[in-house]
C-alpha positions in Angstrom: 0.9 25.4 -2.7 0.5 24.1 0.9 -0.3 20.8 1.6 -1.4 19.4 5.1 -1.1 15.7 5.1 -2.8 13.7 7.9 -1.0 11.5 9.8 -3.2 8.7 10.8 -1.4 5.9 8.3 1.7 6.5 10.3 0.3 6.1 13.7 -1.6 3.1 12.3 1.2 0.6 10.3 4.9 0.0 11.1 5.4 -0.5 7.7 3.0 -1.5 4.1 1.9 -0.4 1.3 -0.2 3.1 2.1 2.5 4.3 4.5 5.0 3.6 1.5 3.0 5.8 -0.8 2.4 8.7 1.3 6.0 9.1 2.3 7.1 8.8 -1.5 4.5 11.3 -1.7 6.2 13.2 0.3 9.7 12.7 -0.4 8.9 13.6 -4.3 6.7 16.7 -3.1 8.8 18.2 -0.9 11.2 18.6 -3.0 9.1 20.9 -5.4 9.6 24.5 -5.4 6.9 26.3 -4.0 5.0 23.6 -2.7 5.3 22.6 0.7 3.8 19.4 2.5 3.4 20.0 6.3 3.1 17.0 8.4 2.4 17.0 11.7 3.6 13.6 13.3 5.7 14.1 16.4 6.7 10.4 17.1 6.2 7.6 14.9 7.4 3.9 15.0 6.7 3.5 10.9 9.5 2.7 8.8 8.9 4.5 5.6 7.9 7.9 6.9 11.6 7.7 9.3 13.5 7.2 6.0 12.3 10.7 4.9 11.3 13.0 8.3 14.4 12.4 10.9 12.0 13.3 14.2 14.1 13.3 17.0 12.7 10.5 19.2 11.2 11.5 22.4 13.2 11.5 26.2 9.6 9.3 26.9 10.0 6.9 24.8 14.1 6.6 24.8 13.4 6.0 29.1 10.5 3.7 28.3 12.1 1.4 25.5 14.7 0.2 28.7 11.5 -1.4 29.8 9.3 -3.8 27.9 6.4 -3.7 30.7 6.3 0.7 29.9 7.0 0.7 25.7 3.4 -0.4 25.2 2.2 1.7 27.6 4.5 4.8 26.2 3.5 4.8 22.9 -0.2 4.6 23.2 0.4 8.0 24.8 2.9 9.1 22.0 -0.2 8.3 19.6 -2.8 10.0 20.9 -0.3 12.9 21.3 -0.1 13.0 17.6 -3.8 13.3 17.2 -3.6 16.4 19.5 -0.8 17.7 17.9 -2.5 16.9 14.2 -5.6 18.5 15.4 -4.3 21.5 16.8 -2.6 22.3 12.9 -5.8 21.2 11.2 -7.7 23.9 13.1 -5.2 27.0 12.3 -5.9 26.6 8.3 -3.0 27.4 7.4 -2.3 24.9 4.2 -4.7 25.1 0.6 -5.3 21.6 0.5 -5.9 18.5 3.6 -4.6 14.8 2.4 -6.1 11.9 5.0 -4.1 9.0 4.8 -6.5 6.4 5.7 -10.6 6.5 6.5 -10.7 8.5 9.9 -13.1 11.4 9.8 -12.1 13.3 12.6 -10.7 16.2 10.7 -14.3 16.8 9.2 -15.6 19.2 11.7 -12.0 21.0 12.1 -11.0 21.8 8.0 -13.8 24.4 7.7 -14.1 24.8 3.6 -10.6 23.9 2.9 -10.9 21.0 0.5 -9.1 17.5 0.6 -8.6 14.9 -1.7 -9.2 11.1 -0.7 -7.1 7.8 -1.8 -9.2 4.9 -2.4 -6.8 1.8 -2.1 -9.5 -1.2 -2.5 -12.7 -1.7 -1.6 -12.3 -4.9 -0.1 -14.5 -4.2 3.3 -17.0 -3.2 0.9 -16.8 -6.6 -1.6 -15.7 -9.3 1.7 -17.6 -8.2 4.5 -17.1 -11.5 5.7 -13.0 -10.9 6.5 -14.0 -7.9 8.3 -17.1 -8.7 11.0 -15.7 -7.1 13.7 -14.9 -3.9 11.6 -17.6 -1.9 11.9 -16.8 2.0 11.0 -14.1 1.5 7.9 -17.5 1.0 5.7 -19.5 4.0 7.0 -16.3 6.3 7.3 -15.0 5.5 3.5 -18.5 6.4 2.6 -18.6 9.8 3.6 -15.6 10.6 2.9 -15.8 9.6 -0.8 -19.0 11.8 -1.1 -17.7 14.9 0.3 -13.9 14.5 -0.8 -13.7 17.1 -4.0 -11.4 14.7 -5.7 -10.5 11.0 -5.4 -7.7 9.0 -6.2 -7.9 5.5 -7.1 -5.0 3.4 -7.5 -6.7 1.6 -10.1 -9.3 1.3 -13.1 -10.0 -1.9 -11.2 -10.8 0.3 -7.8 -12.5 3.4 -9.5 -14.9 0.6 -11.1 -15.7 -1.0 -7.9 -16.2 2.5 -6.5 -18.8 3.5 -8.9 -20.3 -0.3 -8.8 -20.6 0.3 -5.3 -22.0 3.9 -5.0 -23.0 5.1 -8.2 -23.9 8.3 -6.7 -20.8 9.5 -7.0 -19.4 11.4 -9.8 -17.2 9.5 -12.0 -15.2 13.1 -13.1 -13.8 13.2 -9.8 -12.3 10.0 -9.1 -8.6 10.3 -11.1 -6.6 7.0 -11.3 -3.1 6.9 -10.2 -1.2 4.3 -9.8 1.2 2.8 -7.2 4.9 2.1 -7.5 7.6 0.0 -5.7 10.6 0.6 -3.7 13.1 -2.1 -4.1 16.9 -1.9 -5.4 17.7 -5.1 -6.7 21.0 -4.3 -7.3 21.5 -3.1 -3.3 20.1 -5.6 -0.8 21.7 -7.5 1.8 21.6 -11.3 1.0 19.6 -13.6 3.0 20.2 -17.7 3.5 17.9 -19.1 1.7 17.2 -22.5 0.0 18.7 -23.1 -3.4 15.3 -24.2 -4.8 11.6 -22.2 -3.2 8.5 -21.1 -4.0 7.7 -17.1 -2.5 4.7 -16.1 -0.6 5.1 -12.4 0.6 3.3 -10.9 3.1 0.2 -10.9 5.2 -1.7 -14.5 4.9 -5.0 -14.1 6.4 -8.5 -14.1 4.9 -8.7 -12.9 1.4 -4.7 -13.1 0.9 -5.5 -17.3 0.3 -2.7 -18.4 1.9 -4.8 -21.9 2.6 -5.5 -22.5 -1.0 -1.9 -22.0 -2.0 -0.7 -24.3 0.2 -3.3 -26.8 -0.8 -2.7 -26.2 -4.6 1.4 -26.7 -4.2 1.9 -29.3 -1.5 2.1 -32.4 -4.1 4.9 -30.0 -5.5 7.0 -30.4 -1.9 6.0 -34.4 -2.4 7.7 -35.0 -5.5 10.4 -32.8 -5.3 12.1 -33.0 -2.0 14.7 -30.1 -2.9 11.9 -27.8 -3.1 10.6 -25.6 -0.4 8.2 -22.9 -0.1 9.2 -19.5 2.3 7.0 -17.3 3.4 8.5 -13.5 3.9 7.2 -11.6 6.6 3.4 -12.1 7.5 5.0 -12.8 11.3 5.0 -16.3 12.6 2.4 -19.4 11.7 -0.8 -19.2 13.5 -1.6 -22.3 15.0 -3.9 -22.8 12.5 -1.9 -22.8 9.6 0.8 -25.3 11.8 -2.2 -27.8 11.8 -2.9 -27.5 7.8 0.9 -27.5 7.6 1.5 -30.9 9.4 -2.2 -32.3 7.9 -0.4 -31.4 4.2 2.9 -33.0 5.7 4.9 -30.8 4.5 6.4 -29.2 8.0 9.9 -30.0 6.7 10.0 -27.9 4.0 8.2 -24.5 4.6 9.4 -21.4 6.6 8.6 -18.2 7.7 11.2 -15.2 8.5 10.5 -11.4 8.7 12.9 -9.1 6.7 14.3 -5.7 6.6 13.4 -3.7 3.5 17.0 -4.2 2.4 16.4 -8.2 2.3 13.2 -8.4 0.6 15.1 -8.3 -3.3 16.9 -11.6 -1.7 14.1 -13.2 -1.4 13.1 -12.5 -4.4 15.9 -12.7 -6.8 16.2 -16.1 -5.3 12.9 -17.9 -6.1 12.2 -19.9 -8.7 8.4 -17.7 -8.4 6.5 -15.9 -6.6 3.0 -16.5 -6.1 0.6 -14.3 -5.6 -3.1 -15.9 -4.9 -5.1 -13.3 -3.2 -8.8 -13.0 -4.1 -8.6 -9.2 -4.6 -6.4 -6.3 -4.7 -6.7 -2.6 -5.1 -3.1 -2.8 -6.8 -0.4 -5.5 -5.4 3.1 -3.6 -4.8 4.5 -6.8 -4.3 4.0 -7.5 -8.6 6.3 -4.7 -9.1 9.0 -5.5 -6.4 9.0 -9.2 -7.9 9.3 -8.2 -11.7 11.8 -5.8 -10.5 13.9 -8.1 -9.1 13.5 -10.9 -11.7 11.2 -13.2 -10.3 8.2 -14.5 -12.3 4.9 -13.8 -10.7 2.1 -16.4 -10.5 -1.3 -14.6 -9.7 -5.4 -14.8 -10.3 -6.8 -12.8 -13.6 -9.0 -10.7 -11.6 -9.2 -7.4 -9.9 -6.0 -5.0 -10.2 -3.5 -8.0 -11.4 -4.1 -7.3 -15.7 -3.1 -3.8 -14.9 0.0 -4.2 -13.1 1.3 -7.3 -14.4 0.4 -6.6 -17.7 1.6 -9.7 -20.4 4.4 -10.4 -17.7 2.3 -12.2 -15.4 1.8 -16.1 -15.7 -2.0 -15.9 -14.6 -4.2 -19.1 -13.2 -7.9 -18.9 -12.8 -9.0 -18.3 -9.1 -9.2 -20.8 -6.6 -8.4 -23.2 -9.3 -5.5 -25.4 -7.4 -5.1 -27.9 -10.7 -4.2 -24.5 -12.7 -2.2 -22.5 -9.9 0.0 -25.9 -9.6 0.3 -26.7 -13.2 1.4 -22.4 -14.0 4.3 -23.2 -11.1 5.4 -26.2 -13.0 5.2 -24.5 -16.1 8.1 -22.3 -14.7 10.3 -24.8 -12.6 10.1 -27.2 -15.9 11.0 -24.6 -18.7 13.6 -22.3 -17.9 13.0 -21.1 -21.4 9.8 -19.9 -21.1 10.8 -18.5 -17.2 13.3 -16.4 -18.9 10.8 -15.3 -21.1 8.5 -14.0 -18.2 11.8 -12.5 -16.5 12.3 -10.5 -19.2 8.9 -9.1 -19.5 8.4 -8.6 -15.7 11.8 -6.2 -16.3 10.1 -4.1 -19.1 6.8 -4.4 -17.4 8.2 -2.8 -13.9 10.0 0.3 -15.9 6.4 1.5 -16.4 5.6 2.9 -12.6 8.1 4.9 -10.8 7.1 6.8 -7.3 8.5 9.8 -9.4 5.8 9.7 -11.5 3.3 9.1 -9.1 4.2 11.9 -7.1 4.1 14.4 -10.4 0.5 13.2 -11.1 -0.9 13.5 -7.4 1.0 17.2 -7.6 -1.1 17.9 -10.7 -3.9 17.1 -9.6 -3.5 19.2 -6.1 -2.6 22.2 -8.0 -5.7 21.5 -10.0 -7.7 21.3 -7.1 -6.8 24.7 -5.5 -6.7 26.1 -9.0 -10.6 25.4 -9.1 -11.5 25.9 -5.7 
């Protein structure tokens, strides 16, 4: 079995969650014998995929990086070089099966009859138009490609329902869910200075993430307890939005943000007293798994994807309820007993996904698609 596997994801993001699972993906794949994943990215800048495909970085860039005014410039060209370069494989058909990493359709017109198979990761442009105004093709692209994908793999029941909520036309039979994993050693990370006592916030803060209705629904926390802090891990600096809710809340004093390396993140969160994740939807959460990994109880909404992953390990507050977010964080700064409790759980809880096995049901489900073709 031959696989082509698109690289758009690994133009697109330096690092996240879909570029994580396609190079797992890979990694797990490749391996296999006689199946082979062909990927044709000549220069990337993504973290995960580098870890797995050592691409000699080009003479271009390595003369360009000397020079800040030229990177931005160089790798815009390095890019749409990989679009050629992707293009140019696409059209020889030589591979059984195409994988597109994200919603572009511009291998449509070049696959001929070979078949692919589409990931669905949410369907959050879909359900919050509103975070998303000026995004005006993910919509129209996702369509199309779910009806003329000849399988679909959703990351959750909580995605394949919002699928077929969405466009009912489509055939339930084809849409296989599969779930995610995460990446995190927490026995191997380099430590971090950190404060003894925080609440965790991971990630991306914008729009549906909630970052604003965390802050409002923990800030009498930082009041009453001036020991306690919250940090917030990666997401890139404060906007100067959130620096005016920050000093309106007065708490300025004791919140932070720093970026990390991969090898940092299990700091983070083998240090926190919780981590919380408020975010109105998602298609799965990686972050669940990487904090029950490393033994930090998870605080998140009952809603979307969370029952799945979290399962009875997850201390859950009803959305956009502040009184109830604040009063589950108390719960588990208060009563170490009962935040052992949820440490343990989130422990068993995380054993249950593995990229391994992740990889083995994607492989099935290729070979079952060529098989049938």
């Amino acid at each position: 079995m031959k696989i082509l596997l698109d690289p758009q994801i690994f133009n697109a993001q330096k690092f996240g969650g879909i570029s994580r699972y396609f190079s797992e993906i890979y990694k797990y794949i490749q391996i296999e014998d006689c199946t082979s994943i062909v990927l044709p990215l000549s220069y990337t800048e993504n973290l995960h995929i580098k870890e797995t495909v050592k691409n000699e970085v080009p003479f271009l860039y390595r003369i360009a990086s000397k020079f800040s005014f030229l990177r931005r410039k160089v790798i815009r060209k390095l890019k749409r070089n990989n679009k050629k370069y992707a293009k140019s494989v696409i059209s020889k058909h030589d591979y059984d099966l195409f994988i597109p990493t994200y919603y572009d359709t511009y291998f449509l017109d070049l696959i001929g009859k070979k078949p692919f198979v589409l990931t669905v990761y949410d369907m959050i442009h879909e359900l919050f138009p509103l975070y998303f105004k000026g995004d005006l093709v993910t919509v129209k692209n996702k369509k199309e490609l779910l009806e003329k994908a000849i399988k679909i793999i959703a990351i959750s029941e909580s995605t394949k329902r919002d699928i077929l909520k969405l466009y009912p036309q489509i055939n339930k039979d084809k849409i296989e869910v599969i779930y995610l994993s995460q990446s995190i050693d927490p026995k191997n990370y380099k430590e971090v200075k950190l404060p003894e006592k925080f609440l965790l916030f991971v990630g991306n803060r914008d729009g549906y993430k909630n970052f604003t209705f965390f802050l409002k629904s923990v800030a009498s926390l930082l009041y009453s307890d001036s020991n306690l802090y919250i940090v917030c891990a990666g997401g890139n600096k404060f906007t100067n939005d959130e620096k005016r809710l920050i000093d309106e809340l007065k708490i300025t004093n004791q919140i932070s943000q720093s970026n990390f390396d991969d090898n940092e993140l299990a700091s983070y969160y083998t240090k926190a007293k919780c981590f919380i994740f408020p975010s109105e939807y998602e298609g799965f959460g990686i972050p669940v798994l990487e904090s029950m990994a490393c033994g930090c109880p998870v605080v998140l909404a009952n809603h979307s994807s969370f029952p799945e992953v979290a399962g009875d390990a997850g201390v859950y507050f009803e959305l956009n309820n502040e009184v109830d977010l604040k009063n589950k964080v108390v719960s588990l700064i208060e009563n170490e007993t009962y935040r052992n409790q949820m440490i343990t759980k989130g422990y068993i809880q995380s054993k249950k996904f593995s990229w391994e096995k992740t990889a083995q049901e994607c492989k099935e489900l290729f070979k079952s698609t060529i098989k049938n073709e």
